[in-house]
Backbone bond lengths (Angstrom), bond angles and torsions (degrees), N, CA, C in turn:
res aa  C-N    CA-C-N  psi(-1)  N-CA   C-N-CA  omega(-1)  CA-C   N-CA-C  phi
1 X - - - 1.452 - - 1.535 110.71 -
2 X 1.135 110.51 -36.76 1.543 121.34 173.58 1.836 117.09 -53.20
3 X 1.240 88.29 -63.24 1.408 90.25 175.28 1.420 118.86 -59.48
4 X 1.072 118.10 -37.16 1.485 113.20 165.54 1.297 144.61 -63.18
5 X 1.659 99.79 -24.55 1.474 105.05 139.61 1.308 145.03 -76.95
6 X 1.261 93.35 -6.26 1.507 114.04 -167.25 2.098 90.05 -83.25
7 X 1.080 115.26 -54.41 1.375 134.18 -159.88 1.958 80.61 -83.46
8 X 1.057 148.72 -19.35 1.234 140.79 162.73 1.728 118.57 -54.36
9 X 1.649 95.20 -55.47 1.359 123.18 -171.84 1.503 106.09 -48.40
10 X 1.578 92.11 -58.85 1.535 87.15 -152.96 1.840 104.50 -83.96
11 X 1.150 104.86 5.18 1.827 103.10 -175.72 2.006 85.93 -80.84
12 X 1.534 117.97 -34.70 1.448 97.78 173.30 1.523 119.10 -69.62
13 X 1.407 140.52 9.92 0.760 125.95 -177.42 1.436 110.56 -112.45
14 X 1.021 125.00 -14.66 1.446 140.80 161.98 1.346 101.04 -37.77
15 X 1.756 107.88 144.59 1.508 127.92 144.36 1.176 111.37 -92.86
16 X 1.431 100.65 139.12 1.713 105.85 165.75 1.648 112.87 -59.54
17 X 1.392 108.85 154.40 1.414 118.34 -152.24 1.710 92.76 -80.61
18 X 1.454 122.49 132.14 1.629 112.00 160.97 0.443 142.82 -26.03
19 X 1.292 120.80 151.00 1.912 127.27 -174.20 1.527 98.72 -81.71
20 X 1.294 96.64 139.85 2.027 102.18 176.04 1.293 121.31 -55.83
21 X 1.171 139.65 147.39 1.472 114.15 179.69 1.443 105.67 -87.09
22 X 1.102 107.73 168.07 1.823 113.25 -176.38 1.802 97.67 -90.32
23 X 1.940 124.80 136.75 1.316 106.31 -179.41 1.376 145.03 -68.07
24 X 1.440 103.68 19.26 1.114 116.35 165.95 2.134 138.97 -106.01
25 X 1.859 61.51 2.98 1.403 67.85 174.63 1.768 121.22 96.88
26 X 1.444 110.31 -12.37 1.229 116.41 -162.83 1.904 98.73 -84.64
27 X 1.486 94.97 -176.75 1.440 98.10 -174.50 1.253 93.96 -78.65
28 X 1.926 111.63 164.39 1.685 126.73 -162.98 1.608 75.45 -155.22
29 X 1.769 102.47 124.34 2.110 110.75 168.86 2.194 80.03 -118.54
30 X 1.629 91.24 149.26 1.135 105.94 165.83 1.320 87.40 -124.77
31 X 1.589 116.75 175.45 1.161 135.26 155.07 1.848 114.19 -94.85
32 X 1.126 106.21 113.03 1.499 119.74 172.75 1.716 108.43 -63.47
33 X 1.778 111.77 -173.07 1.547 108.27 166.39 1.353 116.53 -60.54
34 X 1.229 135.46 154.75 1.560 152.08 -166.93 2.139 93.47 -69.55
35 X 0.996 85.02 129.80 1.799 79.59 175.98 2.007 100.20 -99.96
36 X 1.419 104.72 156.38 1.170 108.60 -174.51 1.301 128.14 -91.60
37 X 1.673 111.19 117.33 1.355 135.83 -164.34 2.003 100.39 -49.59
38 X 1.861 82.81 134.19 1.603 93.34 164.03 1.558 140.06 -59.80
39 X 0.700 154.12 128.78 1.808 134.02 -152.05 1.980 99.56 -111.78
40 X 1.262 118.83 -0.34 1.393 126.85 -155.49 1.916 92.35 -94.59
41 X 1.592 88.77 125.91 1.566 86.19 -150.69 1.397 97.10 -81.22
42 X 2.071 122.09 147.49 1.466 103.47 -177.25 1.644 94.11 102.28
43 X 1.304 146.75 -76.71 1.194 155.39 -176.94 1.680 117.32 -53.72
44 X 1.125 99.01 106.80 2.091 88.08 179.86 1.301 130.15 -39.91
45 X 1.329 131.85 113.20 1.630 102.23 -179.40 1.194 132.77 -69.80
46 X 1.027 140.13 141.12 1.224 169.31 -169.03 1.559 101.66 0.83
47 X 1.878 114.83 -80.61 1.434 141.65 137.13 1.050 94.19 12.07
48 X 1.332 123.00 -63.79 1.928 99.23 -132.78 1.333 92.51 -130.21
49 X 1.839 129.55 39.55 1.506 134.58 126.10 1.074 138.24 -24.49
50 X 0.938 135.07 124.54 1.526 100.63 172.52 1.707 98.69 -120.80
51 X 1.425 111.69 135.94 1.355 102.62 167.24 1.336 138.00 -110.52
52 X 1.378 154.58 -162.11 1.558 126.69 167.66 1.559 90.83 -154.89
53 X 1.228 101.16 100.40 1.792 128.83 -175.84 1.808 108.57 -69.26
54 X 0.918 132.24 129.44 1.655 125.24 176.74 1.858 82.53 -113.60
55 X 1.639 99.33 136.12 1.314 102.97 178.61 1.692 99.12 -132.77
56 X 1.163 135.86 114.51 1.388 144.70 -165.39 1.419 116.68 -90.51
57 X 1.282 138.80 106.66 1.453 135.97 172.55 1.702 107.40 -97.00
58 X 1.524 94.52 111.03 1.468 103.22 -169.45 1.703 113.43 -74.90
59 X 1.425 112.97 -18.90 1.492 130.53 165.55 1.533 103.66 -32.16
60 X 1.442 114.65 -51.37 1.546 105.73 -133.89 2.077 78.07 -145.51
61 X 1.003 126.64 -31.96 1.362 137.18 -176.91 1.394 117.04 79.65
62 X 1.413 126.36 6.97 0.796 140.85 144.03 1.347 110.56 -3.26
63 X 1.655 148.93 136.77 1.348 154.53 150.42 1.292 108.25 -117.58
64 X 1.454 130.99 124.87 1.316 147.82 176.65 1.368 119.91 -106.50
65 X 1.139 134.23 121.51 1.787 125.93 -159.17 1.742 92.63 -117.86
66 X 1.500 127.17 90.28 1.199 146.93 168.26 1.856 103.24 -62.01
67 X 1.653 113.53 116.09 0.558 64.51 120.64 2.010 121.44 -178.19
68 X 1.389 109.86 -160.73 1.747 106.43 -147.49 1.584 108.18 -135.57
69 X 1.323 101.37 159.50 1.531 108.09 158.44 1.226 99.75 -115.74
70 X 1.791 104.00 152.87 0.915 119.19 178.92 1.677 134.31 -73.97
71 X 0.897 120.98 136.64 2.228 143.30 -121.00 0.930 97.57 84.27
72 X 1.369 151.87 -10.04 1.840 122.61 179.67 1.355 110.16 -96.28
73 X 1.773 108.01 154.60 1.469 119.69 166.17 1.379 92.03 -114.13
74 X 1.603 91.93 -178.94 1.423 102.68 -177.09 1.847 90.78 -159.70
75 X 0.992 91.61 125.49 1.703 106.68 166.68 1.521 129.15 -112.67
76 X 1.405 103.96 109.92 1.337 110.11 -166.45 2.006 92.13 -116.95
77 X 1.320 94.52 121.83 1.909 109.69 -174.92 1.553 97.75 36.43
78 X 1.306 106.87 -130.63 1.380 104.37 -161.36 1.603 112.02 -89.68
79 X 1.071 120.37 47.44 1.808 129.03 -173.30 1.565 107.83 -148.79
80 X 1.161 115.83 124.08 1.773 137.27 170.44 1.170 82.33 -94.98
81 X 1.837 106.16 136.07 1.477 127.27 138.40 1.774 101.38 -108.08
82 X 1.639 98.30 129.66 1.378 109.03 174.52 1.771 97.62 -95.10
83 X 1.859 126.53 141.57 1.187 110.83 165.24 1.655 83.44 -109.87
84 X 1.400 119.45 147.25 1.523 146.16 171.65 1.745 120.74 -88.07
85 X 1.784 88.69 -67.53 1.492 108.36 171.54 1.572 92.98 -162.70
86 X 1.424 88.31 -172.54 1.852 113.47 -163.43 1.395 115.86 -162.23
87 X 1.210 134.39 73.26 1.454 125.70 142.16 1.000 155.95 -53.65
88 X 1.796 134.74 150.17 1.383 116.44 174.76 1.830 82.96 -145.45
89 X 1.389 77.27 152.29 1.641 105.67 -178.66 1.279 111.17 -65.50
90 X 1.741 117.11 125.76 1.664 121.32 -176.30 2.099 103.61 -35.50
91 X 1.138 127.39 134.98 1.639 108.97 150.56 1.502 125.15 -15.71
92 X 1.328 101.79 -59.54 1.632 115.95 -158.58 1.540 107.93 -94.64
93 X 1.538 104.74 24.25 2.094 113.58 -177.84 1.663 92.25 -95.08
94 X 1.466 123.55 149.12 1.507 118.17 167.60 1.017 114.35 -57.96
95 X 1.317 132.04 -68.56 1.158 149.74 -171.08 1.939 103.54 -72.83
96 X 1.480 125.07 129.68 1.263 136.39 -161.91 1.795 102.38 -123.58
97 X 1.369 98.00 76.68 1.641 113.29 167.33 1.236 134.56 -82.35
98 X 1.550 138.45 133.75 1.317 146.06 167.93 1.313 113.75 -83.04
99 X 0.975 164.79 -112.63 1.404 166.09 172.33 1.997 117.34 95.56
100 X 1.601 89.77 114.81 1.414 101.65 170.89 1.654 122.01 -108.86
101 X 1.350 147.96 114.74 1.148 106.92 159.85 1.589 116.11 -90.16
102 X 1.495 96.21 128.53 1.938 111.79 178.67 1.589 110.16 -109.08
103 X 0.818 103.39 156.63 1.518 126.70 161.54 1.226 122.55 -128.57
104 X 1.590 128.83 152.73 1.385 109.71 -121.46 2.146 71.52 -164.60
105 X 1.095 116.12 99.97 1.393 120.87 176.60 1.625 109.01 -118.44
106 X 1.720 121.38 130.46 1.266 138.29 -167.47 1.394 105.50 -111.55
107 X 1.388 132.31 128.86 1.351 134.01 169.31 1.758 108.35 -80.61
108 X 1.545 120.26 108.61 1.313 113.57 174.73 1.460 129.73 -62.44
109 X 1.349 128.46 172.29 1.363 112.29 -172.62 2.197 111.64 -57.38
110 X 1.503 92.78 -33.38 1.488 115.29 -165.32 1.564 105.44 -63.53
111 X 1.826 107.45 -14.04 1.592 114.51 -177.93 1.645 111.14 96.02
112 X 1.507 98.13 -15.03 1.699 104.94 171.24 2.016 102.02 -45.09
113 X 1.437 109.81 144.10 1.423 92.56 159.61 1.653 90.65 -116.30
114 X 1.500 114.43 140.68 1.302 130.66 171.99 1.712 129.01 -113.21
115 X 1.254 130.21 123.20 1.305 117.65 164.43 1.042 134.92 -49.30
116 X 1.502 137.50 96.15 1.123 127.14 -179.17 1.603 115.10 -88.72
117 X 1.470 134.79 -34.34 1.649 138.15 133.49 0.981 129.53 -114.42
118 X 1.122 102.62 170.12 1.855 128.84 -173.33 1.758 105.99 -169.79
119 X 1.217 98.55 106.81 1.476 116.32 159.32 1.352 117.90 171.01
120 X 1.379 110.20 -156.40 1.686 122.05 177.18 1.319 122.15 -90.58
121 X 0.663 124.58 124.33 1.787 142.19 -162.38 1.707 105.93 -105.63
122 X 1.570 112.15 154.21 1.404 80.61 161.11 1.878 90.79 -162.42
123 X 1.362 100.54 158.37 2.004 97.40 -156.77 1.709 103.91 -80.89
124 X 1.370 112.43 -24.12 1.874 108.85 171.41 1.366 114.19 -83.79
125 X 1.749 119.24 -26.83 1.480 95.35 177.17 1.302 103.91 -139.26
126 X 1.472 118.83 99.82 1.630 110.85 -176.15 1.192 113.58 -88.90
127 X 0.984 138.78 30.56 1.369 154.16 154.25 1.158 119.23 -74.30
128 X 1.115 124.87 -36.34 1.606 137.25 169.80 1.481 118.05 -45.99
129 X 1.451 110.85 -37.38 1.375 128.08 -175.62 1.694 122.16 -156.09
130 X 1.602 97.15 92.96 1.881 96.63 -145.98 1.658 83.96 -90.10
131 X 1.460 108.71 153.25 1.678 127.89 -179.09 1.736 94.66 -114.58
132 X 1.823 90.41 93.43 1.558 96.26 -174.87 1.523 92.96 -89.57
133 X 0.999 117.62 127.93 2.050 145.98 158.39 0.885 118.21 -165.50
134 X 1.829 129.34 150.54 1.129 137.49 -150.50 1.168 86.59 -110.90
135 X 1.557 152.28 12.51 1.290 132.53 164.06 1.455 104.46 -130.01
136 X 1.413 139.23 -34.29 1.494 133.31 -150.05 1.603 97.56 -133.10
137 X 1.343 111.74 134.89 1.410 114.91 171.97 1.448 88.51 -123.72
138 X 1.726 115.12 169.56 1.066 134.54 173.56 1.506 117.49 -158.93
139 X 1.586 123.35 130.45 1.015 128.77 172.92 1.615 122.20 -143.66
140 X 1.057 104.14 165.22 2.020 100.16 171.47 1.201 140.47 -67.28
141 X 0.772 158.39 115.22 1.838 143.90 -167.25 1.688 112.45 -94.86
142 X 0.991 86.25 -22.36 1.736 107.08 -163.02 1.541 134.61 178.72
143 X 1.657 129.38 126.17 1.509 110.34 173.19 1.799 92.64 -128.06
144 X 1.539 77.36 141.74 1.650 77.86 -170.75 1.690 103.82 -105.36
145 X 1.177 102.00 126.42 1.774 113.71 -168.31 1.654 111.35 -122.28
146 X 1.156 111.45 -158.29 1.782 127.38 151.45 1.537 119.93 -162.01
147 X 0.949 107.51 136.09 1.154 125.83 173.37 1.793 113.27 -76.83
148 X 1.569 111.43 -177.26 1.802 105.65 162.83 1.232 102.07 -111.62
149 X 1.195 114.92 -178.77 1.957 119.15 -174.29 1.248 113.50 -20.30
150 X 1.197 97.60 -58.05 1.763 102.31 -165.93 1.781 102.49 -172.56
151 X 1.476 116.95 -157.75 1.783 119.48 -166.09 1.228 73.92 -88.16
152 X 1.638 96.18 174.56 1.631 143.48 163.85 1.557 93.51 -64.04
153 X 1.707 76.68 158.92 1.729 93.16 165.31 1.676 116.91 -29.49
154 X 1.385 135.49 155.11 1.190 122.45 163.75 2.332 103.87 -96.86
155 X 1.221 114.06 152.94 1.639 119.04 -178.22 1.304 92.25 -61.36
156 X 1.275 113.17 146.16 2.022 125.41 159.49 1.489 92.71 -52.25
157 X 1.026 95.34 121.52 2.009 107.13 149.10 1.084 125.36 -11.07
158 X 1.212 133.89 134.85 1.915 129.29 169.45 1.645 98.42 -101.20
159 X 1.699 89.62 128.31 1.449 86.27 169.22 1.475 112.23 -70.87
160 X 1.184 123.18 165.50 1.533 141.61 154.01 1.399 131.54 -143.98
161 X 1.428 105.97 129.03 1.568 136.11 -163.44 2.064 90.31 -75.56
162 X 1.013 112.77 -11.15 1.670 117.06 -163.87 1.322 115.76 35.12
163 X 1.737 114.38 53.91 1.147 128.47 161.92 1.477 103.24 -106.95
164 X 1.111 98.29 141.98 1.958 104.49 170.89 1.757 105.40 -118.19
165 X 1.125 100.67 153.79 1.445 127.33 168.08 1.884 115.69 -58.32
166 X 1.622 90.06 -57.85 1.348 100.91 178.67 1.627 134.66 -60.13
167 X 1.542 105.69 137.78 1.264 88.80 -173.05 1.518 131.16 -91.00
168 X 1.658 108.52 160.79 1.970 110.84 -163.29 1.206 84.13 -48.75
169 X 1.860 95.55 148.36 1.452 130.73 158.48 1.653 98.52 -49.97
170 X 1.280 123.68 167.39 1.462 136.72 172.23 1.565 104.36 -73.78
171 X 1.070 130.62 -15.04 1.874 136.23 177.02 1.193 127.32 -82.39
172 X 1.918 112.53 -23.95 1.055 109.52 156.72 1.489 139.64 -132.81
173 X 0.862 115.17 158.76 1.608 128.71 -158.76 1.479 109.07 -55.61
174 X 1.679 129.97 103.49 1.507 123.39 173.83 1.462 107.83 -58.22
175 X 1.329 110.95 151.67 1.952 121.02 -174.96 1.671 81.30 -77.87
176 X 1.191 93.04 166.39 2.063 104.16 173.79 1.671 105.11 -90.72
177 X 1.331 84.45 132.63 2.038 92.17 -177.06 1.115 103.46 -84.55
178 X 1.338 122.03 121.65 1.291 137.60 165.38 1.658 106.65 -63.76
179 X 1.783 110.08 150.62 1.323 108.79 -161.70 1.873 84.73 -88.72
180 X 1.372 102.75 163.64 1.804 109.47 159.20 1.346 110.16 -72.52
181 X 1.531 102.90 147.09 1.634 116.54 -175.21 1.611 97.00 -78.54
182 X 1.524 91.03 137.33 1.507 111.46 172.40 1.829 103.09 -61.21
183 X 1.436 87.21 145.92 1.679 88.16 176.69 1.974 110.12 -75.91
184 X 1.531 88.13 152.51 1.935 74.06 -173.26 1.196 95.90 -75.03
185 X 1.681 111.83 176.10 1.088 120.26 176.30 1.893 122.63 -92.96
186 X 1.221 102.12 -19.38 1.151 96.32 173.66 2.026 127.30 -75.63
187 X 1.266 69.76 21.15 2.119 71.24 167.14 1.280 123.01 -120.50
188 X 1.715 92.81 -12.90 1.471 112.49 175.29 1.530 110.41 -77.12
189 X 1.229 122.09 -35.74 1.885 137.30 172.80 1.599 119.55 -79.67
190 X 1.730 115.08 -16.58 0.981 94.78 -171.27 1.858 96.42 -90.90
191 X 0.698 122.24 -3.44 2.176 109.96 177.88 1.791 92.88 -81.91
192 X 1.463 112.85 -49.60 1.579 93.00 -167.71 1.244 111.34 -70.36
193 X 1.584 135.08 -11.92 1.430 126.75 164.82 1.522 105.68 -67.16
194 X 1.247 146.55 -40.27 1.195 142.72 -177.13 1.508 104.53 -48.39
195 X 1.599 102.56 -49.87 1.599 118.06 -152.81 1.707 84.47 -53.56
196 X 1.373 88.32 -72.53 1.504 98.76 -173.72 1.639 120.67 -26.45
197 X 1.369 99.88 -79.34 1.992 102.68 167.22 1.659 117.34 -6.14
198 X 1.754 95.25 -53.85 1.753 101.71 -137.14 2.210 76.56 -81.83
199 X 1.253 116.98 -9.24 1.779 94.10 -168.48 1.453 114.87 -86.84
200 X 1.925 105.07 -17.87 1.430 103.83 169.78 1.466 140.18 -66.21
């Protein structure tokens, strides 16, 4: 039973085998497995992205502008671009993000093909997720989506007293805490005068 999960496991970890190259050398897109449609109504699904991949051959400097929906590879000479998925940031988000996840497969001299990446990419800060190889870079240019009109309702406001919990930095000076007022005493005397009254 073991082994059969074992031999389960690792068939999910597999890439599908490359696309052939065409004999001239030119680019060859297959369609990979179907990736699974968004259900968020208003939002493109997934499928029917379209993205436009810049894939860099530092050999020759060559820049190639791929481009795919996501399930497709694309094999250009000895390099697979896998597209995964593809985002773009609502209009009305602060921050204005691209985001691909690619995978990024190298044919070795020996004919091995090897993964050299797999993850999320993104076209304003590629630093976030660097595609270390000494010959092929890859990044996003663009995914073309839709959004609906605009956001949801925005939450009612939270009030704030602009007191914090946290305590002053060491730079500035705490105000002096006043002690709590003693309770008076006359509320403390008036039940035992009752007590008293009611025993005579």
């Amino acid at each position: 039973m073991l082994a059969v999960m074992a031999l389960a496991a690792g068939a999910c970890d597999r890439s599908p085998p490359p696309p052939r190259e065409a004999p001239n050398g030119n680019v060859v897109t297959v369609d990979a497995p179907t990736v699974a449609a968004t259900d968020e109504p208003g939002v493109t699904p997934m499928a029917e992205r379209v993205a436009v991949i810049g894939l860099l051959n530092k050999r020759n400097g060559i820049v190639r502008d791929l481009e795919m929906r996501p399930g497709q590879a694309v094999r250009v000479g000895d390099a697979v671009v896998r597209l995964r998925a593809c985002e773009t940031a609502a209009p009305w988000e602060n921050q204005p993000l691209t985001g691909a996840f690619l995978q990024l497969d190298v044919q070795r001299p020996d004919g091995q093909w090897q993964r050299v990446f797999s993850g999320w990419v993104y076209r304003e800060s590629p630093s976030l997720n660097v595609v270390e190889h000494p010959v092929y870079d890859v990044w996003p240019k663009s995914c073309a989506m839709t959004y609906p009109a605009g956001p949801g309702p925005s939450a009612a406001p939270v009030a704030s007293n602009n007191r914090s919990s946290a305590p002053k930095s060491a730079g500035a000076a705490a105000p002096p805490r006043r002690p709590a007022p003693a309770p008076a005493p006359a509320a403390e005397e008036a039940p035992a005068r009752a007590v008293e009254s009611n025993s005579e």
